[in-house]
VOKOLBA-402915 format. One record per residue: x, y, z of N, C-alpha, C in turn. Coordinates in steps of 0.02 Angstrom, whole numbers, plus 32768, in hexadecimal, padded with zeros to 4 digits. Example, Ala and Ser with C-alpha at 12.3 -4.5 7.8 and 13.67 -1.06 7.14 Angstrom:
VOKOLBA-402915
82947EE4818682677F1F818682947F5B818682827F90816282AC7FCB816582858002818A
//
This chain:
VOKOLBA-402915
818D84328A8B819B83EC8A7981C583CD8AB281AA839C8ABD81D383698AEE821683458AD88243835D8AFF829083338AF5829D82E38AF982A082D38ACF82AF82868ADA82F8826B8AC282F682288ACD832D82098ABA831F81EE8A72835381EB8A48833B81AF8A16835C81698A13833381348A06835880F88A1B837380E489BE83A680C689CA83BF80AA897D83D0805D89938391802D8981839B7FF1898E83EA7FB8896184177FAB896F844D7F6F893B841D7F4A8950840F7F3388F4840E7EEF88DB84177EBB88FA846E7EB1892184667E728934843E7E6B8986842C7EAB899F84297E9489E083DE7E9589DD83A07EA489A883657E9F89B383767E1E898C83AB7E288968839C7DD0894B83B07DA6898883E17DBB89CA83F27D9A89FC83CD7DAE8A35838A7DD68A3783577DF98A7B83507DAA8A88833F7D918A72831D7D528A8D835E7D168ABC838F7D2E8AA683B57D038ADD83D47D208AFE83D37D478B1083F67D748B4883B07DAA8B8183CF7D9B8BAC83997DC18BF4838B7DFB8BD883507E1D8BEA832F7E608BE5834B7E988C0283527ED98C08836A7EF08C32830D7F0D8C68831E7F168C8F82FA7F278CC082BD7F428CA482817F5B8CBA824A7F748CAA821C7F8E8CC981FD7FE28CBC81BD7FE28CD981867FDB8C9A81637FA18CAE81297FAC8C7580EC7FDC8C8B80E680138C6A80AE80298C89805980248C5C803280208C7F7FFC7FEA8C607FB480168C6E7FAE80438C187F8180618C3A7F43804C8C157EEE80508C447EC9801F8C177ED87FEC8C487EFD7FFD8C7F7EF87F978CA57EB07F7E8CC87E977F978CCC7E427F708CDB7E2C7F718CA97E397F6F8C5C7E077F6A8C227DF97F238C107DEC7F248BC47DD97ED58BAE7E187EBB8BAD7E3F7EDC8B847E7F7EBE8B687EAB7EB28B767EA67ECB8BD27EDB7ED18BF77EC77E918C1F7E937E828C2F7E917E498C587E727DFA8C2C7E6E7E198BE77E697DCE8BC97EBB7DC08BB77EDB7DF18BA07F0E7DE88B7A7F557DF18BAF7F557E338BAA7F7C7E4C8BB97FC17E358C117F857E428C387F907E228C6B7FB07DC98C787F727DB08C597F787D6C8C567FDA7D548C397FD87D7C8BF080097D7A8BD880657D898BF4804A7DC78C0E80897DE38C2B80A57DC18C9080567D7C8CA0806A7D528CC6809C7D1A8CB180797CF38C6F80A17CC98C3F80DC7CE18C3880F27D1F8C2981327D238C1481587D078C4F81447D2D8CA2816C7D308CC5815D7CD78CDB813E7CAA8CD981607C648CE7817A7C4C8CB681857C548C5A81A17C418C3481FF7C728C3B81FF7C958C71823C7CC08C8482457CD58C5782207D008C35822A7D2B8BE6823B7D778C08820A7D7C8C4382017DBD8C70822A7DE08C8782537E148C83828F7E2E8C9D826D7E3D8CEB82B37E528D0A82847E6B8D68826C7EB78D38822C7EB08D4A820A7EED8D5581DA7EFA8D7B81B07F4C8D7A81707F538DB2813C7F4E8D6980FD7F3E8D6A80C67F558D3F80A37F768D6980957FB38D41807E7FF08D64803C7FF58D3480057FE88D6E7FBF7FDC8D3E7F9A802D8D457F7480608D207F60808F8D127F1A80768CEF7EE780AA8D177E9280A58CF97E7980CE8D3E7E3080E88D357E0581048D487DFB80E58D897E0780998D937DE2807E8DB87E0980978E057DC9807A8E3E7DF780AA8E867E0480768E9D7E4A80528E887E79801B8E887EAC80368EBD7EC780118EE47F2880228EFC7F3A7FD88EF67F8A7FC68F097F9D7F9F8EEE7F6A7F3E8EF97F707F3B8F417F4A7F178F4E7F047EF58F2E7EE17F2E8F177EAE7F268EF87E9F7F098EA47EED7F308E887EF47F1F8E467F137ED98E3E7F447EB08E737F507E838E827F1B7E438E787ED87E5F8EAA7EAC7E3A8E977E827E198E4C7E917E6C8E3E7E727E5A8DF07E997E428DC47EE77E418DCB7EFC7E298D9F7EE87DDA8DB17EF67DCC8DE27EDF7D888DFA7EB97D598DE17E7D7D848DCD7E417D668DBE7E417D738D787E6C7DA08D5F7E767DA88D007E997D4F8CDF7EC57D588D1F7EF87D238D0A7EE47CCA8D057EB67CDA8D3B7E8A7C978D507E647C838D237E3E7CC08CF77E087CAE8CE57E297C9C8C8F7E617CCD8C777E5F7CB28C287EB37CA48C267ECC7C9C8C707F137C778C457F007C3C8C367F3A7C248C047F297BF18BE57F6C7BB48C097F887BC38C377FD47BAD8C757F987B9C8CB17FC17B6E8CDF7FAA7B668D107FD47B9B8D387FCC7BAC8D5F7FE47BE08D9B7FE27BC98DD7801D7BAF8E0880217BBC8E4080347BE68E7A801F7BD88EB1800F7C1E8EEB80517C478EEC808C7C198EEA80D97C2F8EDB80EB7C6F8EAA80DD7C328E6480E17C6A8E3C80BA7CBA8E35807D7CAA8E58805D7CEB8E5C806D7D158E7A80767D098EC3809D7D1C8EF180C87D578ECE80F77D3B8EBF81297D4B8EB5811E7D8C8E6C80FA7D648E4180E57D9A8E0080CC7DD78E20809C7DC98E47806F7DF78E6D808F7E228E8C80BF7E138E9A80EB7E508EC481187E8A8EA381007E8C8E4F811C7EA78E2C80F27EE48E1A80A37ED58E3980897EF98E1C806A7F398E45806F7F738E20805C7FB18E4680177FD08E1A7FFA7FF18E437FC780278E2A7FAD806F8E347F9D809B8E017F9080D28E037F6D80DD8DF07F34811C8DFE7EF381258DD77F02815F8D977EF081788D6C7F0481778D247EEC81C98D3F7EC881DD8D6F7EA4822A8D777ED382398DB57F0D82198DB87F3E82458DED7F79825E8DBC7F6682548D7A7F8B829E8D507FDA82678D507FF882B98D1B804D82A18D068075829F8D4E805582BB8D88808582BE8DBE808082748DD08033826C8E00803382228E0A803C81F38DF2804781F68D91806D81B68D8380AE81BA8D8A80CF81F78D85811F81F38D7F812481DE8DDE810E81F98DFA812E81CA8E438118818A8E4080EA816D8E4780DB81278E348127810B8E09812681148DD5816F80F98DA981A980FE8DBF81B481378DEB81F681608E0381FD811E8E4481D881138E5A81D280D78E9C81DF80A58E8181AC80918E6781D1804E8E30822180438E17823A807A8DE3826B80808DED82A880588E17829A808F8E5482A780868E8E82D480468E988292801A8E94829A7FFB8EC182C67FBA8E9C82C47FE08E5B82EC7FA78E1483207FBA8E2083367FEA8E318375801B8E2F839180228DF683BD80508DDC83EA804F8D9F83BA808E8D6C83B480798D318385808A8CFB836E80658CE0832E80478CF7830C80188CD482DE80298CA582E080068C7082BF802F8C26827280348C3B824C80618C0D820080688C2681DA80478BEE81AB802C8BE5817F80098BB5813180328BBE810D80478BC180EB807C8BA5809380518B75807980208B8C80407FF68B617FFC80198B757FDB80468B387FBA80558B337F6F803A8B087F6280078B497F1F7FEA8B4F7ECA80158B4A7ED6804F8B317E8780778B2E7E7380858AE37E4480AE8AE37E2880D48AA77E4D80E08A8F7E5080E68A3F7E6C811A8A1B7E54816E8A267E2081748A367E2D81BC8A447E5481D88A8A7E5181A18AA97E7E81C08AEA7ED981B18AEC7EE5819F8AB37F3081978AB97F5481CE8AB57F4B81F68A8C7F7182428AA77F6B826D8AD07F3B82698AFD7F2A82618B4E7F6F824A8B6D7F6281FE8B577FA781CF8B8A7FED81F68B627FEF820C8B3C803782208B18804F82688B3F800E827B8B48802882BC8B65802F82CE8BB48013829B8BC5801582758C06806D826B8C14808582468BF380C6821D8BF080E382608BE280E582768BAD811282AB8BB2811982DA8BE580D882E68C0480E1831A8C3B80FB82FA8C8580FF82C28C86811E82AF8CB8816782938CC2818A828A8C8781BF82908C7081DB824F8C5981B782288C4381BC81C78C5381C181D18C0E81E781E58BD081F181D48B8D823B81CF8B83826681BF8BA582A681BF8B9F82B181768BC582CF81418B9482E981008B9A829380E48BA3827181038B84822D80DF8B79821880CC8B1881E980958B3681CD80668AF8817E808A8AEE815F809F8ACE80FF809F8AD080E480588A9F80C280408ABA808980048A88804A803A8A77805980438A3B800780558A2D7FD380238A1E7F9F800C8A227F607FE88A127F4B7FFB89C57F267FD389B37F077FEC897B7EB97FF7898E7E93802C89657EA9803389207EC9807E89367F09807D88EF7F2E80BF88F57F0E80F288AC7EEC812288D97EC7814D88B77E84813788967E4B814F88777E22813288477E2E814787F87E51817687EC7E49817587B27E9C81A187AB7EA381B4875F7EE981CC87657F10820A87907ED2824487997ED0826587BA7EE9827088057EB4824C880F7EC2822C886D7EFD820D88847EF481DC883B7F5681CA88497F7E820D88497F7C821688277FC6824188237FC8827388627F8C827F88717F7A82BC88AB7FA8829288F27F87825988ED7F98822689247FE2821B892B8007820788F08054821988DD8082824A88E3805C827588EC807682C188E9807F82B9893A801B82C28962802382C88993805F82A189C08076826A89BD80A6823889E180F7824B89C480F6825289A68139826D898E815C82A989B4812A82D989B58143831289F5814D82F78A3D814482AF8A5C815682998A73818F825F8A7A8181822A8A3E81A181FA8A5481C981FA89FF820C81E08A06820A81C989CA82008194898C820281A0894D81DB8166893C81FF8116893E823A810D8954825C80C18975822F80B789AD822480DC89D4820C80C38A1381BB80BD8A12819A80BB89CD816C80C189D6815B807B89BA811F804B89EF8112800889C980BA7FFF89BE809F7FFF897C80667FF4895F805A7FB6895F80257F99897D80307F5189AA7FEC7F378953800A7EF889497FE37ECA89147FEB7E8889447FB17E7089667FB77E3989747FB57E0389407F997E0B89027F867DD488E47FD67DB688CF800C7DEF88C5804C7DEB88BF80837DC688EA804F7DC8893A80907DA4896C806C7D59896A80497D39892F80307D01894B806D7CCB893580747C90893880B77C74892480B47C5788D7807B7C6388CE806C7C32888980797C6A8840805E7CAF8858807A7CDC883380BE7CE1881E80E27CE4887181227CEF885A813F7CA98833811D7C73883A81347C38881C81247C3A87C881147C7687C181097C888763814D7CAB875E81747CC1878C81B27CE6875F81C87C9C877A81D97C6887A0820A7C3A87A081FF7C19874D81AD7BFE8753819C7BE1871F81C47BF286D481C97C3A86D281CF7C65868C82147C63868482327C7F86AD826E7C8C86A782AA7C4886C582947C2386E082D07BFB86ED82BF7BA886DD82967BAF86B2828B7B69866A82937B6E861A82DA7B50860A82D77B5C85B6828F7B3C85A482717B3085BC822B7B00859782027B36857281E57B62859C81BA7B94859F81D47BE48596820D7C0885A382077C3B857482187C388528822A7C05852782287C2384C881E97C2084AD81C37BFA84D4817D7C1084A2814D7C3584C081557C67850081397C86851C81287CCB84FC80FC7CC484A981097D14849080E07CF4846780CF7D33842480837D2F840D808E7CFA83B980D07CE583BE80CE7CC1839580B17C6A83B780AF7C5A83EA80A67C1B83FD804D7C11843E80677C53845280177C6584817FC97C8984567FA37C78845D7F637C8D84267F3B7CC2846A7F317C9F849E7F277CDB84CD7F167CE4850D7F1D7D0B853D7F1B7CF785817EDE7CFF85B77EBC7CF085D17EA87CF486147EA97CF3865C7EA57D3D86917EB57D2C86BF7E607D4086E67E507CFC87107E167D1587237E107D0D876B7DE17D37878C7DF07D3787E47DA47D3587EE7D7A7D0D87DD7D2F7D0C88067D3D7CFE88457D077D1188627CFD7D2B88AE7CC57D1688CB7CAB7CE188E87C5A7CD6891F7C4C7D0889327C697D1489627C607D5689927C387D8F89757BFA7DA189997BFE7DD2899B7C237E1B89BB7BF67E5789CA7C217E8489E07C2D7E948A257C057E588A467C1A7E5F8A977C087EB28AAB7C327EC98AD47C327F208AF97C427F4D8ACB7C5D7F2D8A6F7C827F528A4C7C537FA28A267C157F948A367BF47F9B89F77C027FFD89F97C1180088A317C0880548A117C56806489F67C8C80438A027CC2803089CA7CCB8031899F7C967FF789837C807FE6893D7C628001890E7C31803089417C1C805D89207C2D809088F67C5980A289247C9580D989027CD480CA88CC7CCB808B88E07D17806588AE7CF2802B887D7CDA7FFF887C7CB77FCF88487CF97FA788477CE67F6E88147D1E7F3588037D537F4187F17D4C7F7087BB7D7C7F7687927DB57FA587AF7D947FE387E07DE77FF388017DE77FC188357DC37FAD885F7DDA7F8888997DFC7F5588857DF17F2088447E257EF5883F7E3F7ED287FA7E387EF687D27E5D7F0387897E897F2B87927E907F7087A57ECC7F9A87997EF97F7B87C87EDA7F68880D7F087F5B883B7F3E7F2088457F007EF188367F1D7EAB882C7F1D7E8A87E87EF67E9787C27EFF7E6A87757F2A7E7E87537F3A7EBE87517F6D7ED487217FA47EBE873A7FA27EB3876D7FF47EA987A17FFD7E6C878D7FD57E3087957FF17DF087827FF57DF087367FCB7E0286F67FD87E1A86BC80307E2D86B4803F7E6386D6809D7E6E86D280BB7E3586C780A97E24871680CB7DDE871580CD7DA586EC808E7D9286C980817D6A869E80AF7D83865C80B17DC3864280AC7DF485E981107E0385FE81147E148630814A7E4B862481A87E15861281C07E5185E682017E2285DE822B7E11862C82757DED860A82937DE2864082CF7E10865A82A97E1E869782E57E3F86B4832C7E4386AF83547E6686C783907E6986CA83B47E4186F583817E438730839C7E30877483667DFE879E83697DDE87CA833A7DE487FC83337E07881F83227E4D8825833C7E7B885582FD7EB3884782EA7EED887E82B07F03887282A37F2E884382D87F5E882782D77F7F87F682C97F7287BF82F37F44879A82E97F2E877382967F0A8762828C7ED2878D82587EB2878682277EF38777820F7F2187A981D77F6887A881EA7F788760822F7F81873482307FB1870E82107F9386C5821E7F4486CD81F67F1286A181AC7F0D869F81967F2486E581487F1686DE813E7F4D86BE815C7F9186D781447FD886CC813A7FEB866A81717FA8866681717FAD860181337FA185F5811F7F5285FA80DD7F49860180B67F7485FC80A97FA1862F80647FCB864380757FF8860B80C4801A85F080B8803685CE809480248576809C7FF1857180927FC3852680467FC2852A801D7FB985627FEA7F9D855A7FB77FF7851B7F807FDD850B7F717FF584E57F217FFC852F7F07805585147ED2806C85437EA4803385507E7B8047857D7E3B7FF885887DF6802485577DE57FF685387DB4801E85007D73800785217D4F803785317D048019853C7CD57FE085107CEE7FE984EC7CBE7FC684BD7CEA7F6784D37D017F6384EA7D3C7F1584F57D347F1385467CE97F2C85607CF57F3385A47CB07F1C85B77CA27EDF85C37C5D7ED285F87C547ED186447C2A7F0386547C287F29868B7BD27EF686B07BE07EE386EE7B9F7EB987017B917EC4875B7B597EC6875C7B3F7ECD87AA7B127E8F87B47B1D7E7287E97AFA7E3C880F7AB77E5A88147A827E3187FD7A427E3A881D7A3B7E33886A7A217E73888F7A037E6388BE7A327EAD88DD7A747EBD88C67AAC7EE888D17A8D7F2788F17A5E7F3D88CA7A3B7F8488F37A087F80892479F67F49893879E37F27897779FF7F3989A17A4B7F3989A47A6F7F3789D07A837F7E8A007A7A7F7E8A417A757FB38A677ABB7FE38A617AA380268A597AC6804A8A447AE6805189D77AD7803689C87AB7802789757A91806089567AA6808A89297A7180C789207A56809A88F879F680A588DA79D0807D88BC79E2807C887579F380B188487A0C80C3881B7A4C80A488197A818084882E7ACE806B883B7AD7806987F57B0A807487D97B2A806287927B79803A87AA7B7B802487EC7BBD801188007BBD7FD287EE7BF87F9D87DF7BFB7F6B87C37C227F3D87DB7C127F0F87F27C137EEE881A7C3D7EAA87E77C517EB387B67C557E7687987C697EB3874B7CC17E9A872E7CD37EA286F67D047E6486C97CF17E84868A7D217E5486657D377E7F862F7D797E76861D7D8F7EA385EB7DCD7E8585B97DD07EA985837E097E7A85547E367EB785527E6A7EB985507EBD7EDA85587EE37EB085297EFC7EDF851D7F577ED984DE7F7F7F0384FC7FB97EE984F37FE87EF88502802B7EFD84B080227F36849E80407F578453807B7F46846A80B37F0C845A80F37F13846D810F7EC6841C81567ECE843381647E8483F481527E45841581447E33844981467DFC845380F17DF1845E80C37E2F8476807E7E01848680527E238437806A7E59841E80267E7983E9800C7E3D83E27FD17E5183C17F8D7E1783AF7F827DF383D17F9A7DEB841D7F7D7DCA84457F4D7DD284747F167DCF84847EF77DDA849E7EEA7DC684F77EE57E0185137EF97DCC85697E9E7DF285967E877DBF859E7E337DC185AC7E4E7DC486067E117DD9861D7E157DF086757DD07DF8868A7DD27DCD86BE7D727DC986D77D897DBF872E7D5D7DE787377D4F7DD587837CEF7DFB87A87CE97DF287DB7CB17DF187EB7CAA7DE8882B7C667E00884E7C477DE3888C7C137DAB88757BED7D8988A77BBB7D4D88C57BCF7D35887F7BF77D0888617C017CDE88337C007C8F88347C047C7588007BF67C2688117C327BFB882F7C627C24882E7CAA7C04884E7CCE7C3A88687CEC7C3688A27D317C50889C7D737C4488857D927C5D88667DDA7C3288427DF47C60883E7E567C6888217E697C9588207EB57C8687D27E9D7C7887917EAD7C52876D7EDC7C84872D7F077C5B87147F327C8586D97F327C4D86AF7F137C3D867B7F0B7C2286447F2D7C3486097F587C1586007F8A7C2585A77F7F7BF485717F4E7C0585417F357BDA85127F7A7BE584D37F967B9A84D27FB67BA5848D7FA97B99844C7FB57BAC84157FA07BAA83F37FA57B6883C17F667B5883A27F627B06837B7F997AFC83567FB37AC383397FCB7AAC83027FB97ADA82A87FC57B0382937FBA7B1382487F9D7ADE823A7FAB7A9B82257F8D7A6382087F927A2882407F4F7A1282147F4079DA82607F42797D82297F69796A82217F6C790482017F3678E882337F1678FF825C7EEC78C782777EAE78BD825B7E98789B824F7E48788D823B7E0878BC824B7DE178D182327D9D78D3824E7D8678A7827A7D8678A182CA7D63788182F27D8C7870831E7DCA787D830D7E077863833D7E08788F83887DEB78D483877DF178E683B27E01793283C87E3D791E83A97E75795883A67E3579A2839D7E5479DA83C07E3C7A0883C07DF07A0F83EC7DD079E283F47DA279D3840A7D8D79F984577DD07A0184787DCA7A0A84C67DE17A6184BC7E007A8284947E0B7ACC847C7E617AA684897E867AE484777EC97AE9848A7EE57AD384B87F277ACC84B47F517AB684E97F607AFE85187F667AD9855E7F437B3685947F8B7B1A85C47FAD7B4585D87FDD7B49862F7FA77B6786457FAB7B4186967F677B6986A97F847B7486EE7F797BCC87167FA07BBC875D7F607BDB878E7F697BBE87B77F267BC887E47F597BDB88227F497C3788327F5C7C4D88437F477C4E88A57F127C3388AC7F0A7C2388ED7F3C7C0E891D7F357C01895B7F587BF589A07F767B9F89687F467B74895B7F627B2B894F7FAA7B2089237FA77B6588EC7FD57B6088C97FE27B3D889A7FCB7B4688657FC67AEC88317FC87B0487EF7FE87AF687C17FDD7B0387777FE77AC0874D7FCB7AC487197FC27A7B86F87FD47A8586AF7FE57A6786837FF47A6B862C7FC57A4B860A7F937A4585EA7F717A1785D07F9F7A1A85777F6D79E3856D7F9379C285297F51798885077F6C798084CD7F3F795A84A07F82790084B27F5678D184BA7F83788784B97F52785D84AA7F787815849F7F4E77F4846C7F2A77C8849D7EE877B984A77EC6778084C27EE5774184B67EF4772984E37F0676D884EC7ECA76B584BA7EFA767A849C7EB27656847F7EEF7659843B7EA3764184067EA5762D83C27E92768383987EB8769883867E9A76CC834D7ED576FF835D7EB0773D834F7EC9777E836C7EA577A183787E8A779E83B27E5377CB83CD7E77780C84047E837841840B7EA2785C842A7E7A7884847D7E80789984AB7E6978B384DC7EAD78CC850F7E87790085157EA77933854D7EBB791E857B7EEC792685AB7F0F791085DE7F44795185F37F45794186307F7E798986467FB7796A86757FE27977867E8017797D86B0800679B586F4800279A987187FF079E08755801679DC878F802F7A0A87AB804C7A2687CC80307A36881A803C7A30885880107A618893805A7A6588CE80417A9E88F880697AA0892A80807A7D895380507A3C896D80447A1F8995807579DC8973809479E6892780BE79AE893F810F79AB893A810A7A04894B81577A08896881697A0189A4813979F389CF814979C38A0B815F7A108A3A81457A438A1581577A828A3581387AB08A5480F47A9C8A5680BE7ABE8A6280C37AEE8AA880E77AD98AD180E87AEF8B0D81157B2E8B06813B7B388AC7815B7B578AC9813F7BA88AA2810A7BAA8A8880E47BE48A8380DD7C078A8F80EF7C4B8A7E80CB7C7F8A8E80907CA48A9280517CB48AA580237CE58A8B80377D118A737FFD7D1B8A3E80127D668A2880327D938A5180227DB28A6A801B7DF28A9280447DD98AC080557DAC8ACB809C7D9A8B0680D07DAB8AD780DA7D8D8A95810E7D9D8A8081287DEC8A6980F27E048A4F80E27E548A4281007E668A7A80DA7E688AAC81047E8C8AF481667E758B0581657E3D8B0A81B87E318AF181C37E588ACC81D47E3A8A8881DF7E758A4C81ED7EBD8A5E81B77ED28A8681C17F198A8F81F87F288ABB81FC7F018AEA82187F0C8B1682637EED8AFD82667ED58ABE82AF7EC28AA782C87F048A9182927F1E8A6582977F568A3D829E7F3A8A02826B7F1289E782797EFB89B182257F03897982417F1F894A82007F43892B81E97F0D88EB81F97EDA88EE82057EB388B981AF7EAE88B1817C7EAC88E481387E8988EA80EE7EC788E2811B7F0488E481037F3A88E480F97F7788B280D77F8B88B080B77FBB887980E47FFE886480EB8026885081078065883E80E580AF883680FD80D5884280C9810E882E80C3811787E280FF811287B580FC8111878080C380D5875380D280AA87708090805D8763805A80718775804A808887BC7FFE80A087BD7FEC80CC87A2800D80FE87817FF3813A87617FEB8120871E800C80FC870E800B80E886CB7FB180B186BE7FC1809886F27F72805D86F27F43809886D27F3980B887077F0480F187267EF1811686D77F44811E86AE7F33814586747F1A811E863F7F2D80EA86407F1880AB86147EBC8095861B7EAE80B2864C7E5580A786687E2D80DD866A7E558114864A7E2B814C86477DF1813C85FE7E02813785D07DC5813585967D80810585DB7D9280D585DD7D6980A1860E7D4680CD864E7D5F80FB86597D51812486A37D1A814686897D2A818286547D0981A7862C7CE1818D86247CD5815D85E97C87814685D27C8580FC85E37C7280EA86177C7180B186207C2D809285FA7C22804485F07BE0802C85D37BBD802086147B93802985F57B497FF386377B597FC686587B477FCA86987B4E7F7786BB7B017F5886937B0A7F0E868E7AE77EDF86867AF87EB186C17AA27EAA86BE7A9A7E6787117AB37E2986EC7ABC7DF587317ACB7DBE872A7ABC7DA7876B7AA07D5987727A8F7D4587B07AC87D3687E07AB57D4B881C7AE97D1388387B027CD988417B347CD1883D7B427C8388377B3E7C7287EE7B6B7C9787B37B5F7CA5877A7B997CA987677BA77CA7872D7BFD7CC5870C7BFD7D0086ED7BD47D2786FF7BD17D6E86FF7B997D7386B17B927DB186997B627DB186517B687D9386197B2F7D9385FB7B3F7D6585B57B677D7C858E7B6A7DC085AF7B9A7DE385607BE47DE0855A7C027DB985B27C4D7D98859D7C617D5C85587C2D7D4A855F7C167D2585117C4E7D2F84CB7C257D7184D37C367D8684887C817DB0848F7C847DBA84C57CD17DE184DC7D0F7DC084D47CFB7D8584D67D2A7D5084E97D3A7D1884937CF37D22848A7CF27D02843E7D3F7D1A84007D517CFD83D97D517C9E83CA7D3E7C7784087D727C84843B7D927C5684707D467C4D84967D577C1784CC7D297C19850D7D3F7C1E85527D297C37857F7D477C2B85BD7D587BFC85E77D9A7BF0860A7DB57BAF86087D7B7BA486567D707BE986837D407BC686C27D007BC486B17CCF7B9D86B67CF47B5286DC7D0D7B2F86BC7D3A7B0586CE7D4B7ADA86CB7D3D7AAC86B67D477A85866D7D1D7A2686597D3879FE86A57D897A1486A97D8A79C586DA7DC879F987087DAD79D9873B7DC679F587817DFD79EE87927E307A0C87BA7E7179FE87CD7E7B79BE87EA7EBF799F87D47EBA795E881A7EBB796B88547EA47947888F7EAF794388CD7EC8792688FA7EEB794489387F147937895B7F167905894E7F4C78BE896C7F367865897C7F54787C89C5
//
């Protein structure tokens, strides 16, 4: 077993990371010629450094490719060009660019530890190590044992990717395996859907308005939806997908995670412990995923697709209903759909409350007509959530119609001030702040909560593309209906 340090993050210094300088850094970046490194990753960790989020560090890029520094320079170049979303000048590049080093991933634990040891160097002092592991899940304990043998786990951070493990098994194997290396503070289980700002704008929402928690529980909510359709198909993913389907690639990973956030009580603190130990209640309350409350769907055309065995039972498209056995949600029911080639992309948390017991209005007036009154937060880059409500039509009578109050990012006059996901994730990490991040105890727990579902899963049923997945969300979803699409559209910018 490998000797490490253990880190014990105070409370107050992960709630003040954000206003005080970083200490120094090597990020080492392995996976840096992949997808995620040059849509995301890269792009991102440029942003930081002109938003001066960036401590002085080297990024030390690692992959197969027969790169040296110069060369990786280039590509970041052209990563940065092509999907930052900042303008970039020659200055700032310049200058970013000179941070960055490269190594090829088949010159072993020696050639990365000199690579870093230089870096170092040239930071002087002890500058902490950051550790983002951009590849496969089967090759990460590869990179773990990599790191350990070269001796880079002391005053170091690891990002793991998802997905962590496929089933409960793998987790724990996977848990086990990293633990003989690193310990579990220093270890960060990256949820992007978690670093987006609109998410975290559900704990501002929840917790710091008398309006809305007192009736945030199953006496006032009838029931929830969080749904993430997707256009896209699977791009380069498919032999991925193959192996993983919807439901681990982005239910365990990401739906349940914003679910916490949405279900779980209130912390103690703002602080990371606490917050993890609230979600982790959650995961424990929730009740198994029952097959029979589970519609499983594949896009026509799916085994078409190169590399696709013809036979595929992989599923490309789920929806499922979850409880959560606790005092505040029993009998509530919280529905979850997502999918490939669908008729929208959106990324939505719908809280239907529940009607009036008795309704004084007339037959014809209206009322009830449009379903329940919904908070609705649309978890995308725009950032927007809205309240709808029943009010009375102007005029002679009492005719009533729906109307909402709505909310967007764009008019806190702050927009510039954003983070991406994955920009802020990488901060975070580098604060040492676990507030955004997963647990081993949480993922093991998902993993065990999806075993009946693993075991006997149902049939995929087709659905076209460009579809809201099978008919049989229908009846899954019944009383209720699904709030996407949408009767009437968000407002827009002026």
């Amino acid at each position: 077993m490998v000797d490490h340090r253990v880190e014990h993050t105070d409370p107050s210094d992960v709630t003040s990371s954000l206003m005080r300088p970083l200490n120094a850094h090597v990020i080492v970046l392995f996976g840096a010629t992949g997808d995620l490194s040059r849509r995301k990753l890269l792009p991102g960790m440029l942003h930081l450094f002109q938003a001066g989020l960036l401590p002085e560090c080297r990024i030390v890029g690692t992959s197969l490719d027969d790169f040296d520094d110069e060369s990786f320079r280039v590509f970041a170049r052209q990563a940065c060009d092509e999907f930052s979303s900042h303008t970039i000048t020659d200055e700032q590049w310049r200058e970013f660019s000179n941070d960055l080093r490269f190594v090829r991933s088949d010159s072993g634990a020696d050639g990365l530890r000199a690579t870093v040891n230089a870096a170092e160097d040239e930071l002087g002092g002890e500058p902490r190590r950051l550790h983002y592991l951009s590849v496969p899940p089967n090759a990460a304990r590869a990179v773990v044992r990599t790191l350990g043998e070269a001796g880079l786990v002391d005053r170091a951070r690891i990002v793991m990717e998802k997905p962590f493990g496929t089933d409960l098994m793998s987790a724990r194997i996977l848990n086990a395996a990293l633990h003989e290396t690193f310990a579990e503070d220093q270890i960060y289980r990256i949820d992007h859907f978690l670093g987006k700002e609109a998410a975290q704008n559900i704990l501002a929402f929840r917790f710091a308005n008398g309006l809305f928690e007192p009736i945030w529980n199953r006496d006032h909510i009838d029931h929830v939806q969080i749904d993430v359709p997707e256009t896209l198909g699977l791009d380069q993913r498919v032999g991925f997908y193959e192996a993983t389907g919807a439901y681990r690639d982005m239910v365990v990973t990401h739906l349940f995670q914003v679910l916490a956030f949405m279900a779980m009580e209130p912390p103690t603190a703002l602080e990371p412990r606490a917050i993890s130990e609230e979600k982790n209640k959650v995961f424990r309350s929730m009740r198994p995923i029952e097959p029979n409350q589970v519609v499983r769907g594949q896009y026509l055309g799916y085994r078409n697709e190169h590399g696709v065995a013809p036979e595929s039972e992989t599923e490309t498209f789920i929806a499922l209903k979850c409880e959560i056995d606790n005092w505040r949600w029993a009998g509530v029911p919280f529905f979850l759909r997502t999918g490939k080639r669908m008729a929208e992309g959106a990324r939505i948390i719908s809280i239907a409350f529940r009607e009036p017991p008795k309704s004084m209005f007339p037959p014809g007036s209206g009322v009830g007509a449009h379903g329940p009154d919904h908070l609705t937060f649309d978890l995308a880059d725009s950032s927007k959530l809205s309240l709808s409500f029943y009010g009375k039509r102007p005029g002679p009578g009492m005719k009533l119609d729906k109307l909402s109050l709505q909310f967007a990012l764009h008019e806190t006059g702050r927009e510039a001030d954003v983070l991406e996901a994955y920009e802020r994730l990488i901060h975070d990490a580098m604060s040492g702040d676990h507030t955004l991040f997963t647990t081993a105890e949480g993922i093991e727990r998902l993993w065990e909560l999806s075993t009946p579902l693993l075991q006997s899963p149902p049939p995929v049923r087709s659905y076209s593309p460009g579809s809201w997945g099978p008919n049989a969300i229908h009846q899954l979803v019944a009383p209720h209906a699904w709030r996407l699409p949408f009767e009437r559209a968000w407002r827009s910018k002026i």
